[in-house]
C-alpha positions in Angstrom: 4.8 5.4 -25.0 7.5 8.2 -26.4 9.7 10.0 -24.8 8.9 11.3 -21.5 9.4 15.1 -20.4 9.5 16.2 -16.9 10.3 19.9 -16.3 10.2 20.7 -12.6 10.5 24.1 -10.8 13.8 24.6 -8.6 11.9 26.7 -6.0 8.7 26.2 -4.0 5.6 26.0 -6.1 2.7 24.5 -3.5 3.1 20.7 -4.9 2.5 21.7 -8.1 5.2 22.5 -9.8 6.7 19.8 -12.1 5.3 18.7 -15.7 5.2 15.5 -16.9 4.1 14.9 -20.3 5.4 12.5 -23.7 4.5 16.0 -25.4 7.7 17.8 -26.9 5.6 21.1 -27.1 4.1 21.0 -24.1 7.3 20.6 -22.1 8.7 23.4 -24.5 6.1 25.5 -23.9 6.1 24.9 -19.7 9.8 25.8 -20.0 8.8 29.3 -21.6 6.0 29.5 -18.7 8.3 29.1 -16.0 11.3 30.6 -16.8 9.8 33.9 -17.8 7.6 34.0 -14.3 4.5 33.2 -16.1 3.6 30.3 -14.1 5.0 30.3 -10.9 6.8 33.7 -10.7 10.5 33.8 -9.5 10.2 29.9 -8.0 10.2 28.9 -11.4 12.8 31.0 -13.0 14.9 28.1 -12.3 14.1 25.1 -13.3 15.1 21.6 -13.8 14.6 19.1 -16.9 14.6 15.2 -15.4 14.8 12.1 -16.9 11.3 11.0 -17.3 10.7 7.5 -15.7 7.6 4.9 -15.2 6.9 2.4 -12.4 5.3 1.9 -9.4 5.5 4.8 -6.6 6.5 4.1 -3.2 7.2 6.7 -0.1 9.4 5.2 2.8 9.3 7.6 5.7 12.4 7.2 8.6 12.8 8.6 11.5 16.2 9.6 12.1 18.2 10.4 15.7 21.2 11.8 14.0 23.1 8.4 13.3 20.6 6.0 12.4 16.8 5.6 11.3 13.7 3.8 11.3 11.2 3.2 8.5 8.1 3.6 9.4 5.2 1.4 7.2 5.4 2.1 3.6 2.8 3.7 1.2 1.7 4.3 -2.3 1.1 7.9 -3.1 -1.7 8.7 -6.2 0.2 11.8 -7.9 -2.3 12.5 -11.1 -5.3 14.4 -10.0 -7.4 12.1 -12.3 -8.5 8.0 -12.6 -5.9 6.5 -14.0 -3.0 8.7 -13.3 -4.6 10.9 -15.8 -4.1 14.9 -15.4 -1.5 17.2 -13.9 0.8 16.2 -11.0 -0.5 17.4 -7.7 0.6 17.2 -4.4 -1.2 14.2 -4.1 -5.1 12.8 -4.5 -4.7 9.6 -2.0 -2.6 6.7 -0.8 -2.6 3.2 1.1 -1.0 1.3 3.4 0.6 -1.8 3.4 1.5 -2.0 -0.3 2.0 -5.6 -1.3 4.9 -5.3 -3.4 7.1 -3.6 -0.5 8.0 -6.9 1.9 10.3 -6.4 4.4 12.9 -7.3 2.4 12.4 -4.6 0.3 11.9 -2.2 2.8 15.2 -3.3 4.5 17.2 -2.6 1.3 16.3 0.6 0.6 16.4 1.7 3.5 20.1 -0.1 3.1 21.0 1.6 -0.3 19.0 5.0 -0.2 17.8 6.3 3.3 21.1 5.2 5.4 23.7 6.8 2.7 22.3 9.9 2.3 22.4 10.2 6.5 26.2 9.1 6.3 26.5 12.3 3.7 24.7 14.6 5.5 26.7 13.4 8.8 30.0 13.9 6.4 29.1 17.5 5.9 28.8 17.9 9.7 24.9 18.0 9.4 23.1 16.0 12.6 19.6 15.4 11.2 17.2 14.4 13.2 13.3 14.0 12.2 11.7 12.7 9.3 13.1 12.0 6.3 10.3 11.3 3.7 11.8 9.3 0.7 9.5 8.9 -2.7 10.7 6.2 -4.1 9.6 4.5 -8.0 10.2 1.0 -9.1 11.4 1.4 -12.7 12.3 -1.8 -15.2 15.7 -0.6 -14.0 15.1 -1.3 -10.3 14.5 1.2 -7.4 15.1 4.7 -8.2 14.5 8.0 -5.4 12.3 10.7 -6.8 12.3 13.4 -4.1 13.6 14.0 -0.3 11.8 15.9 1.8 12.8 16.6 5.5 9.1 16.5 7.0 6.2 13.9 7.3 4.6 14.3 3.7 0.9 13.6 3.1 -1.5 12.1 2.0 1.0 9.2 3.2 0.9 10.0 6.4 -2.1 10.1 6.7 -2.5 6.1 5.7 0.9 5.3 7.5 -0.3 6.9 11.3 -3.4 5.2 11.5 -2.1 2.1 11.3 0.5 3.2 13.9 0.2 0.6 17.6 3.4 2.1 18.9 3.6 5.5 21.1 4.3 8.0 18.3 5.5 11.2 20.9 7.9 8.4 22.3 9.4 7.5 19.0 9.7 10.8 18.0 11.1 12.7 21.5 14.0 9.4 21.4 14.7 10.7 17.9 15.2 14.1 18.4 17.4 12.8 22.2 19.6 11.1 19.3 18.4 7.6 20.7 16.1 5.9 19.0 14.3 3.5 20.7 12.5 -0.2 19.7 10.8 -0.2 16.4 7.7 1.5 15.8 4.6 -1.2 15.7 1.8 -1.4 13.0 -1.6 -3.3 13.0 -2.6 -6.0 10.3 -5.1 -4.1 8.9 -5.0 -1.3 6.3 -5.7 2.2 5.6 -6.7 4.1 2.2 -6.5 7.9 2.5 -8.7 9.6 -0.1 -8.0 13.5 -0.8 -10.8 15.8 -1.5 -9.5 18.9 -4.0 -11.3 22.1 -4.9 -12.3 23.0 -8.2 -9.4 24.1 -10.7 -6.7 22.2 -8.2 -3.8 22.8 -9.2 -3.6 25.3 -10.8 -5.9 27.7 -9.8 -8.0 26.5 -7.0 -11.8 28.2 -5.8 -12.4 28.7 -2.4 -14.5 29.8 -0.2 -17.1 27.2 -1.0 -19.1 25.9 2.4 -18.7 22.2 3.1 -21.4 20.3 3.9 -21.9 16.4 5.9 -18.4 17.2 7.0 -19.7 16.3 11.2 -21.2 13.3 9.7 -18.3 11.6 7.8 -16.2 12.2 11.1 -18.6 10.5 13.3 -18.6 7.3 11.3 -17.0 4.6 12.4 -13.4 3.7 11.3 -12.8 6.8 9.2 -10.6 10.0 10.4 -11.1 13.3 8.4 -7.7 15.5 7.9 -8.6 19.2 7.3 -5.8 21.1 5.2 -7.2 23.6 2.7 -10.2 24.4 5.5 -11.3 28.0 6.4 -13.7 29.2 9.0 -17.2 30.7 7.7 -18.6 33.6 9.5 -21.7 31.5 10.0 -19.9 28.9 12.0 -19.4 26.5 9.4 -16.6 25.9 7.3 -15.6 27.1 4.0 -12.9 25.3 1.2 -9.4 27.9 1.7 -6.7 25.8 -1.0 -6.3 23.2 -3.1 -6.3 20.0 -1.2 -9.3 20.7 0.9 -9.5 17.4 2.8 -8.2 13.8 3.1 -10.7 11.1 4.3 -9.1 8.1 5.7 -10.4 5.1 6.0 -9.6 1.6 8.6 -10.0 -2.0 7.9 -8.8 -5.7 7.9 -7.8 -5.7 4.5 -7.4 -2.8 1.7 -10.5 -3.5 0.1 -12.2 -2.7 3.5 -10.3 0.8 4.4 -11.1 1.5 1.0 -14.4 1.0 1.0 -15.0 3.1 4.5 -13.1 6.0 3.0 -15.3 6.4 -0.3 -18.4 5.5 1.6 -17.5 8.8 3.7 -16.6 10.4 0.5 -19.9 10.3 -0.6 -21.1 11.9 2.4 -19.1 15.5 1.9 -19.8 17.9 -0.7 -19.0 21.3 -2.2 -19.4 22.9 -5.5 -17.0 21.5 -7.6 -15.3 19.0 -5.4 -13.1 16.4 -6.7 -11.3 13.7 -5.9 -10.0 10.1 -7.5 -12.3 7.1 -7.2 -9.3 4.8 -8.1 -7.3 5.1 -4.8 -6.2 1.3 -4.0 -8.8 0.1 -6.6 -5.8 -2.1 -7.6 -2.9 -2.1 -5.1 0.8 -2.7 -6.5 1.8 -6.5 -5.9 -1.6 -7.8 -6.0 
């Protein structure tokens, strides 16, 4: 592989702004796009150019009381919009829980060397945060490096991580925002995979207003939970695609290769014109 170009917008673009290519023209080119308005209109007038890295993705989310935080179970987020992390970035097309290569050990450290100093700097600049602090995380030859903060639960990870979730979840979060946090959240032994369901032209430019059919069906089945997002109501009564990421299928089982197989069985089940979505998710989780 070359050289790798990220360009990223500095303002809010939807998930969908930030380029990542080996291609010196196209990154020349998205620069042109954004800066002049073209492509994302004044959120991408400023932009930032990143050092491109590779590895392993990994989002740690902690719940924070002001002073100290808890990591909830990790998960592995699916970027690309294609197989293969082929495509454009998106806001995400799917992720699983437990990821093999993040032990507790692992977990524990950078939590130690990431989540925990940034808290002590925001407490330095007389910030008290408390809430959820989503760290993406990639393991790089070089070791560990952080991605992207955001100060919210992000999905599709969260929608891998809760399900898997044994502990009182309103309890864990009313001791964090009382500045207290209580005993550690608890996670079953099983696993989740979270599959999301796009509209046609996501990213850039999705369709909507498509009706969704077998929708009732995949949420009836047994050890699956539909998320709607980009969902619209139909003057019929039914509902219609209304954004990108239309829907995220989640599926529940002992191991990966169970959850996974529950979510795309459900998959299969939904349908619009022109849905997509990654047949890949977990196909090979990192660690295995």
């Amino acid at each position: 592989m070359g050289d790798l170009f990220v360009v990223k917008t500095d303002g809010l673009a939807a998930g969908n702004g930030v380029l990542v290519t080996t291609d010196r023209a196209e990154a020349v080119d998205a620069v042109r796009s954004y800066l002049s308005g073209d492509a994302f209109g004044d959120a991408g007038r400023t932009l930032v150019i990143e050092e491109g890295l590779s590895g392993p993705e990994l989002s740690i989310l902690a719940i924070c009381d002001g002073s100290t935080a808890m990591a909830l179970a990790p998960a592995q987020d699916f970027k690309r919009l294609g197989d293969g992390d082929a495509g454009p970035n998106t806001g995400g097309m799917g992720a699983y829980s437990p990821v093999p290569v993040a032990t507790e050990a692992v977990v524990d450290s950078l939590m130690a060397n990431a989540v925990e100093p940034t808290l002590a700097a925001l407490r330095g600049r007389g910030i008290d945060y408390r809430g959820v602090l989503y760290c993406g995380l990639m393991f790089t030859p070089d070791g560990p490096r952080v991605l992207e903060y955001n100060v919210r639960f992000g999905d599709p990870e969260t929608q891998a991580v809760l399900p898997r979730l044994t502990s009182d979840l309103g309890e864990l979060l009313a001791c964090a925002a009382g500045g207290r946090l209580g005993p550690e959240p608890t996670f079953d032994d099983g696993a989740a995979v979270a599959v999301v369901c796009a509209s046609e032209g996501y990213p850039a430019s999705p369709r909507t207003g498509d009706r969704i059919a077998g929708l009732d069906a995949a949420s009836d089945m047994a050890d699956v939970t539909v998320f709607a997002a980009g969902v619209g109501a139909d003057p019929d009564g039914g509902l219609v695609t209304a954004g990108g990421r239309v829907l995220t299928v989640t599926g529940s089982g002992p191991t990966v290769d169970d959850a996974r197989r529950r979510a795309y069985e459900a998959v299969a089940g939904i349908s619009w014109p022109g849905m997509c979505h990654r047949t890949d998710v977990a196909a090979t989780p990192t660690g295995d």
